[in-house]
LUMMI-680594 format. One record per residue (C-alpha): y, z, x; chain. Coordinates in Angstrom, 2 decimals, decimal comma, padded with zeros to 5 digits, always signed. Example, Ala and Ser with C-alpha at 12.3 -4.5 7.8 and 13.67 -1.06 7.14 Angstrom:
<atom Y="-004,50" Z="+007,80" X="+012,30" chain="A"/>
<atom Y="-001,06" Z="+007,14" X="+013,67" chain="A"/>
END
This chain:
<atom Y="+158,28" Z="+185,41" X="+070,35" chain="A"/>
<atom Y="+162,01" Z="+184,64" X="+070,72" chain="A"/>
<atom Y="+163,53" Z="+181,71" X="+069,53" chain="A"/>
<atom Y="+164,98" Z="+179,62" X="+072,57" chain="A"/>
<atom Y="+165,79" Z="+175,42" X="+071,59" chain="A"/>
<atom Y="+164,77" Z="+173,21" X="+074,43" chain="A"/>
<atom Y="+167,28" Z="+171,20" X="+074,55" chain="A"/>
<atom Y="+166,10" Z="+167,09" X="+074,30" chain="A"/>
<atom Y="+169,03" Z="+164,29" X="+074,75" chain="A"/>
<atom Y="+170,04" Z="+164,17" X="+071,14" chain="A"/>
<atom Y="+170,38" Z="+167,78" X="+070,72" chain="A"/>
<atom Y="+173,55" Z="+168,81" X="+072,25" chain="A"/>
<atom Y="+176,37" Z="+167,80" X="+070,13" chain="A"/>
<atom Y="+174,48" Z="+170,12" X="+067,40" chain="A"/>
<atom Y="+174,35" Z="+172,74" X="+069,97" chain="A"/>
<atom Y="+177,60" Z="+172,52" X="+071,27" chain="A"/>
<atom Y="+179,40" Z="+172,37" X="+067,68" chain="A"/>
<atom Y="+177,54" Z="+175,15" X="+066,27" chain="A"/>
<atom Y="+179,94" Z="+177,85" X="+064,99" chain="A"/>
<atom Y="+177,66" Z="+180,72" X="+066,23" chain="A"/>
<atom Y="+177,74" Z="+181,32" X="+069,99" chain="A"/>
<atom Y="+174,98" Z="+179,82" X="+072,39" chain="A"/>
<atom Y="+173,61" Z="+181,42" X="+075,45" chain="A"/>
<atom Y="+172,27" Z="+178,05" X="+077,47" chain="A"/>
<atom Y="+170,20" Z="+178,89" X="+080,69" chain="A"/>
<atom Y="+170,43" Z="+175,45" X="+082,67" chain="A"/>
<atom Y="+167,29" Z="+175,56" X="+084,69" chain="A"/>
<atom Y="+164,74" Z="+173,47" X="+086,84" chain="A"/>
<atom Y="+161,02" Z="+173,82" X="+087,33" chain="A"/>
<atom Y="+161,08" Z="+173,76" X="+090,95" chain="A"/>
<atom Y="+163,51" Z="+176,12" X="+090,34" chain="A"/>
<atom Y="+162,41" Z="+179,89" X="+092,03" chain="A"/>
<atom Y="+165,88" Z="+181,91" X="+091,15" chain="A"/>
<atom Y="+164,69" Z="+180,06" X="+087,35" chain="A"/>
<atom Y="+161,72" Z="+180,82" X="+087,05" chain="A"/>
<atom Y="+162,81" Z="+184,52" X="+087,76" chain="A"/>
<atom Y="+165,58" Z="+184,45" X="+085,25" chain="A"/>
<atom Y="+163,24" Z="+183,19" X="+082,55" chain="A"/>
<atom Y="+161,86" Z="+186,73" X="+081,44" chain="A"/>
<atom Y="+165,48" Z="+188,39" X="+081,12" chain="A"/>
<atom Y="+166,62" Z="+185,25" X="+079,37" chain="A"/>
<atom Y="+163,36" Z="+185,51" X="+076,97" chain="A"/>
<atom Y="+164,30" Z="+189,12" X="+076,16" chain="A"/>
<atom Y="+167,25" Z="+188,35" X="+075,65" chain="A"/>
<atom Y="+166,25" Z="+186,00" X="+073,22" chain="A"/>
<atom Y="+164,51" Z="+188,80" X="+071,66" chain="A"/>
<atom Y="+166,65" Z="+190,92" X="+071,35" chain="A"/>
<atom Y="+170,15" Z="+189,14" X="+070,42" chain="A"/>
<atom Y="+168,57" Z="+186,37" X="+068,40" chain="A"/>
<atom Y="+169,60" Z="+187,15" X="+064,91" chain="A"/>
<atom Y="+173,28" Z="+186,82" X="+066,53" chain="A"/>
<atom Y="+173,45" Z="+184,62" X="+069,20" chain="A"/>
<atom Y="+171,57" Z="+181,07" X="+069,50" chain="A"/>
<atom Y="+169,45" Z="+180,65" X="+072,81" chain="A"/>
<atom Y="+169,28" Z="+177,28" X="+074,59" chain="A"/>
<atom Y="+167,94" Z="+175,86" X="+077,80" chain="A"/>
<atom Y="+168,94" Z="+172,54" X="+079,25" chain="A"/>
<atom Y="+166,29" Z="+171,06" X="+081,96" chain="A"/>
<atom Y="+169,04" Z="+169,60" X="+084,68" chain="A"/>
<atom Y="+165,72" Z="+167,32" X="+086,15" chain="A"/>
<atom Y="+165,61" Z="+165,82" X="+082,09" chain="A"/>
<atom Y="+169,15" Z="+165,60" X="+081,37" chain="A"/>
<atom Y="+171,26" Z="+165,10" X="+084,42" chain="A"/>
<atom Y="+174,28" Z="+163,81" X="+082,58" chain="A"/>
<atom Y="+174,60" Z="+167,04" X="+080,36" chain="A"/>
<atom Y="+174,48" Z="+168,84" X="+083,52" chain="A"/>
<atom Y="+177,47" Z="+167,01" X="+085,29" chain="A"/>
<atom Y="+179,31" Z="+166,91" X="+082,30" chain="A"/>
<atom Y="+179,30" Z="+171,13" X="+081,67" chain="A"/>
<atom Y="+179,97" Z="+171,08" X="+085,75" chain="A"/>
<atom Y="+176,91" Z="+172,39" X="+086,47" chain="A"/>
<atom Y="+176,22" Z="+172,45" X="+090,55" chain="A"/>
<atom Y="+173,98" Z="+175,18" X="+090,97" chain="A"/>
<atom Y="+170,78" Z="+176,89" X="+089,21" chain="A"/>
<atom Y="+170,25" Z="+178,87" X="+087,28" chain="A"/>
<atom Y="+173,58" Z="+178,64" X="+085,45" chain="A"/>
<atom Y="+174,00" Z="+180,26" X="+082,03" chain="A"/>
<atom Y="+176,85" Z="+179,58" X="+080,05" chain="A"/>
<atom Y="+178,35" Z="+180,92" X="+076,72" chain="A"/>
<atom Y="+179,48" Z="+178,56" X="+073,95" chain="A"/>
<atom Y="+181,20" Z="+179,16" X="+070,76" chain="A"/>
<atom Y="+182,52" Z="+175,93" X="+068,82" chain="A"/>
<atom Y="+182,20" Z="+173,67" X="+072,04" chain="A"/>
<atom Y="+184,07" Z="+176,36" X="+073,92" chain="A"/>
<atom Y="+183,06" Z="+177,96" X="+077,03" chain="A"/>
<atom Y="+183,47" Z="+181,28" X="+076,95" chain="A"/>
<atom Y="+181,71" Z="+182,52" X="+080,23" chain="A"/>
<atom Y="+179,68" Z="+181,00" X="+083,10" chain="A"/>
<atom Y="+176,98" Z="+182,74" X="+085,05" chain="A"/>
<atom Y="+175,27" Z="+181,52" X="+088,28" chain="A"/>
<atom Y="+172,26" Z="+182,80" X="+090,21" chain="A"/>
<atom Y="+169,79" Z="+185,03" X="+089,01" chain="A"/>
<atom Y="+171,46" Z="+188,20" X="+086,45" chain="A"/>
<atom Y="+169,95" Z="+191,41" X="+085,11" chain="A"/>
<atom Y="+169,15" Z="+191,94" X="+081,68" chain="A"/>
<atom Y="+172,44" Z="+194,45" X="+081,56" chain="A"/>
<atom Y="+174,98" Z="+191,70" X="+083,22" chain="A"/>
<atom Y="+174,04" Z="+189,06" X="+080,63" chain="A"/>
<atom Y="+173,75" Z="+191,86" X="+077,78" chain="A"/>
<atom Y="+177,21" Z="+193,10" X="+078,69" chain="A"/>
<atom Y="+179,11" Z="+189,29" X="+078,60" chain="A"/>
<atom Y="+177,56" Z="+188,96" X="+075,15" chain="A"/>
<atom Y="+178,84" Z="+192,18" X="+073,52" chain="A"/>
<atom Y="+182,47" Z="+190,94" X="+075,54" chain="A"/>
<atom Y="+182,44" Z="+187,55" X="+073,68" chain="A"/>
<atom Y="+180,42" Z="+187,93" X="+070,50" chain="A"/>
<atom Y="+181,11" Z="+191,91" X="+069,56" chain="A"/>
<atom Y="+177,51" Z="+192,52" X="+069,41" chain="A"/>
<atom Y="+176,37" Z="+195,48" X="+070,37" chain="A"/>
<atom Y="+174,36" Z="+195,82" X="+074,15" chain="A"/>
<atom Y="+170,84" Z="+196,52" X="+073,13" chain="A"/>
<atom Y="+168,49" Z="+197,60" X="+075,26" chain="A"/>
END
């Protein structure tokens, strides 16, 4: 199973200041578009984890994280490295959208 943090309030400053990149899905559980992102996100998770950290950030448990990465709409994932944002994306992605913004940032190869 891949390895994806749930993010809890005294997580994020590890998170964030990690020197390897993150990959954070902010989601909701009402959430539909979520709930249909979860899968790609999972495999994802699977398939990148050895290189890229996967997080997800429950905007109904921590609100304030939310507002303060500017957050307004779900799903939103959004690439870290060192507290950086590197890229946002919003709305529901395929596997080869995500895939491809991770080889752009990180240099890892798209695996399918």
């Amino acid at each position: 199973m891949a390895s994806i943090r749930h993010v809890q309030s005294g997580d994020w400053k590890e998170i964030e200041s990690g020197s390897q990149p993150v990959l954070v899905d902010f989601w909701a559980e009402w959430c539909g578009p979520c709930r249909q992102l979860a899968p790609t996100f999972e495999r994802l998770a699977e398939k990148y984890g050895n290189d890229i950290h996967f997080a997800k950030v429950n905007v109904d448990e921590l609100p304030e994280l939310a507002n303060q990465r500017g957050v307004r709409s779900i799903p939103t994932l959004v690439l870290l490295k060192s507290g950086n944002e590197l890229e946002r994306l919003v709305g529901i992605k395929s596997y080869e959208e995500v895939a491809n913004v991770l080889e752009r940032h990180t240099a890892v190869p798209v695996r399918k």
